[in-house]
C-alpha positions in Angstrom: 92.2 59.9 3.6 89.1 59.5 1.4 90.2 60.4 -2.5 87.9 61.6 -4.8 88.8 59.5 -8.2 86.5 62.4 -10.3 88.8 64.9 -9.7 91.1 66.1 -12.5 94.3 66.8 -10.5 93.7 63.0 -9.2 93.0 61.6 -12.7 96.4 63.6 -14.0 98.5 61.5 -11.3 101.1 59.1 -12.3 100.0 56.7 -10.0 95.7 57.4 -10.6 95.7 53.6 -11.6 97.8 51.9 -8.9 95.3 54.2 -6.3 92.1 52.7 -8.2 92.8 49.4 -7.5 93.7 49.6 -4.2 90.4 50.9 -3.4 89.0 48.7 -4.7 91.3 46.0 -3.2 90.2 47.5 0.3 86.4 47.3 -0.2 84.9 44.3 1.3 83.8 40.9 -0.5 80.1 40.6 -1.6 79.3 37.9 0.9 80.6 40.1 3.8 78.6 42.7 2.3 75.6 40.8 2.2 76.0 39.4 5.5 76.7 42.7 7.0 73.3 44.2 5.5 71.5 41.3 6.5 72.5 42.0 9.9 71.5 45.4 10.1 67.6 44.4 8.7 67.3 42.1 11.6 68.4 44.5 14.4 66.2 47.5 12.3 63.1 44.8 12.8 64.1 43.4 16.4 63.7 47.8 17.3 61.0 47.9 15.4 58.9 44.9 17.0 60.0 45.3 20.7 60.3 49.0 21.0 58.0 50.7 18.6 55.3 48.6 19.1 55.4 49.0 22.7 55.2 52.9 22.4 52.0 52.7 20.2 50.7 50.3 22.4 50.5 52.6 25.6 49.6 55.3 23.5 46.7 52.7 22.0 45.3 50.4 24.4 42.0 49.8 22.6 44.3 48.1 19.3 47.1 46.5 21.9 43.5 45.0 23.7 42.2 43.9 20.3 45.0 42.1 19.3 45.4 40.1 22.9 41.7 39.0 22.6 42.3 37.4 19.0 45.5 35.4 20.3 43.6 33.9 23.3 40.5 33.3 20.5 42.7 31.6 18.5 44.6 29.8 21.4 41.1 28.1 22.4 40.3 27.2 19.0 43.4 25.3 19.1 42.9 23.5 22.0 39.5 22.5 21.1 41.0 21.4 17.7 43.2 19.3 19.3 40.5 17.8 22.6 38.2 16.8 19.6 40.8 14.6 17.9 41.3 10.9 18.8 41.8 10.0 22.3 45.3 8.7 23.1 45.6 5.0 23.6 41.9 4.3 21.9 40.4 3.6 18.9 37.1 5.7 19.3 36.6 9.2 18.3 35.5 12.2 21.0 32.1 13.6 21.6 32.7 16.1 19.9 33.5 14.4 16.5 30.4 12.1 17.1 27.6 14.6 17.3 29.3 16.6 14.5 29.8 14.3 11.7 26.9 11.3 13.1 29.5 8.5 12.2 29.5 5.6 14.7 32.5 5.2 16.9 35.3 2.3 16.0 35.1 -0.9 18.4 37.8 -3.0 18.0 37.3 -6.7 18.9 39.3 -9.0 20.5 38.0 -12.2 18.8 40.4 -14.0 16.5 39.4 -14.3 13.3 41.4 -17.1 11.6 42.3 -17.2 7.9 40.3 -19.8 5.9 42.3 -23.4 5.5 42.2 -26.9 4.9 44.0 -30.2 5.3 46.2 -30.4 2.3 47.2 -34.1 1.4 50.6 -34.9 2.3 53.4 -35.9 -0.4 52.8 -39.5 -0.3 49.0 -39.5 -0.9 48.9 -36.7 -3.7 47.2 -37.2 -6.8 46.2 -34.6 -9.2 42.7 -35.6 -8.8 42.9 -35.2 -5.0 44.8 -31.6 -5.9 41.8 -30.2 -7.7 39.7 -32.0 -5.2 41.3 -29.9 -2.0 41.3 -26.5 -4.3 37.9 -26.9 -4.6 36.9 -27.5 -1.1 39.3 -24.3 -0.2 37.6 -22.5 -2.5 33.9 -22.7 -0.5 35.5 -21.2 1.9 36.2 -18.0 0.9 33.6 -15.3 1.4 32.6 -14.4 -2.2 29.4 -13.8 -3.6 27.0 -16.5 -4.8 26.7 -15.1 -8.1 30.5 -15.9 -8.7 30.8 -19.0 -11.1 33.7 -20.9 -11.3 35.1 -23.8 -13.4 38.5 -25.7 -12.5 41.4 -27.0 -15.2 44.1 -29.0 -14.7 47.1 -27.6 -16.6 50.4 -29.0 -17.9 52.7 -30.3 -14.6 56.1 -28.2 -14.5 59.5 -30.8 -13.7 61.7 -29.1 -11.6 65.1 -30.6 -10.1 63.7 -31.3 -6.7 59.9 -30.2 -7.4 57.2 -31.0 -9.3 54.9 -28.3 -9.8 51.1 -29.5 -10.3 49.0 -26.3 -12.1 45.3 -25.3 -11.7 43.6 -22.9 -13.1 40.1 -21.6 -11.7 38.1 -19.2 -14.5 35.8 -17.3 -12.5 32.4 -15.4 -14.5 29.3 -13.6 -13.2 27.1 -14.7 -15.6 23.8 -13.4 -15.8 20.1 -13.8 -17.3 20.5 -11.4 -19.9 24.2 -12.1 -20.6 24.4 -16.0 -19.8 27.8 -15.6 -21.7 30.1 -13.1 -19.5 31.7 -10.8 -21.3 35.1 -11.2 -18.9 36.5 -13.9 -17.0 39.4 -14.1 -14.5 41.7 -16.4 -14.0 43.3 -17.8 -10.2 46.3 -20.2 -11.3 46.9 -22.6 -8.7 50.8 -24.6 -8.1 50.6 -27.5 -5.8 54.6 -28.4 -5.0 55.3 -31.8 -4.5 58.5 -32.1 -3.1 61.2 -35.1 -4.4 63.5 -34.9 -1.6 61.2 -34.1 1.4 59.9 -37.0 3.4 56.5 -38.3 1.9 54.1 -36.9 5.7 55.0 -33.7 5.1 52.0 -31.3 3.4 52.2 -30.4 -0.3 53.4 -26.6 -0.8 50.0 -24.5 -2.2 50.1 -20.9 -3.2 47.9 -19.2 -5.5 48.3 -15.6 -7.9 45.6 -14.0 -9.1 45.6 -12.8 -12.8 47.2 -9.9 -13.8 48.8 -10.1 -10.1 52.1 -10.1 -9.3 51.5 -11.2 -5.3 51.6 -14.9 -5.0 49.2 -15.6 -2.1 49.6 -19.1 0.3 46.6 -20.5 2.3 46.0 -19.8 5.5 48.0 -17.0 5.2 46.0 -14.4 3.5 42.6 -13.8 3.2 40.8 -13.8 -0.2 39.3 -10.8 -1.3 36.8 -10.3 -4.2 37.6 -7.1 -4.8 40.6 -8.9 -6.4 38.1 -10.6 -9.1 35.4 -7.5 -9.7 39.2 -5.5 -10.6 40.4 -7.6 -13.1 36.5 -8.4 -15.0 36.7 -4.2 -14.7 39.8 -3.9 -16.1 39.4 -5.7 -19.0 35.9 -4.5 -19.7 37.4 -1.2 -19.7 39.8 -2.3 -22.0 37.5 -4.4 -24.4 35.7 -0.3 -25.5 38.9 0.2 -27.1 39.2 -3.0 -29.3 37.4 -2.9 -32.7 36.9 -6.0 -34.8 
């Protein structure tokens, strides 16, 4: 029985208040609700897109044509997207990608291509002379330009309980005819680690940071970059505009 809460006689009952809260006891939670309307807008569009559409589509063949055209239009766009793109397995870009953009196509080689390195003296023969001796002969061979100066210092030795840690530093400049007195330099610090408990033929441990760098870098493990050195000159050019005297 459906009551009508706006009527007088109802409002005059003894029991009017008891009756408004169990109606409203019996209507459903808002989640329900929601749910339950949610629901209903799916099946309303699910009518809409498989049976209305259908209708105007017989009664419209030229606009149901239309739209079949631009799905197989963009359906070959999509393949032809995706047949221009890399090959699978390879390295070198399509035809397609070649005539439109002119770049050359990627060949890989299958050469080996070392990492520069030396002979470093073992623990027995070191000497700090020979250090800076060796760091200077693995510094030719890294590919740098020749306009790159460099000058090498031998810095304070570092005890350690079962090292000693022999310090280099290598300032590096691009001085030039105009400015024979660089603006910048940058700094590669050099530890040679000589061992006190390692037999004396075993090699001296080398590694190397680069200013301003956190990496520390061994030989024969990576390969210098002078990007690394044009950076750090940059960086504190940059830097220098801001300083007054």
């Amino acid at each position: 029985m459906v009551i009508d809460f706006s009527d007088p006689e109802v409002k005059r009952r003894p029991n009017y208040c008891q009756l408004v809260q169990q109606e409203l006891s019996n209507e459903p939670p808002e989640p329900l609700r929601g749910f339950v309307a949610s629901v209903i807008q799916t099946a309303l569009q699910h009518v809409y897109e498989h049976d209305l559409r259908v209708d105007k589509s017989h009664s419209d063949e030229g606009a149901f044509g239309s739209a079949i055209r631009l799905f197989n239009d963009q359906q070959t766009e999509t393949e032809a997207d995706q047949s221009n793109f890399m090959k699978p397995n390879t390295y070198e870009p399509t035809e397609g990608i070649f005539n439109e953009t002119g770049k050359q196509s990627i060949q890989l080689s299958d050469e080996i291509h070392p990492t520069p390195n030396i002979q470093w003296p073992t623990i027995g023969e070191f000497t700090p002379e020979l250090g800076l001796k060796k760091i200077e002969e693995y510094i030719q061979g890294w590919n740098i330009d020749e306009t790159w100066l460099h000058c090498t210092d031998i810095l304070p030795t570092e005890e350690q309980p079962y090292d000693v840690n022999h310090r280099y530093r290598v300032r590096w400049s691009m001085p030039t005819r105009r400015s024979p007195i660089p603006g910048a330099t940058v700094s590669i610090y050099f530890t040679i680690q000589v061992s006190k408990i390692k037999p004396k033929n075993l090699e001296v441990g080398v590694y190397y940071q680069v200013e301003t760098f956190k990496t520390m870098h061994r030989p024969g493990m990576t390969r210098f970059c002078e990007r690394w050195l044009r950076d750090v000159i940059d960086n504190k050019k940059r830097l220098m505009s801001y300083v007054n005297f």
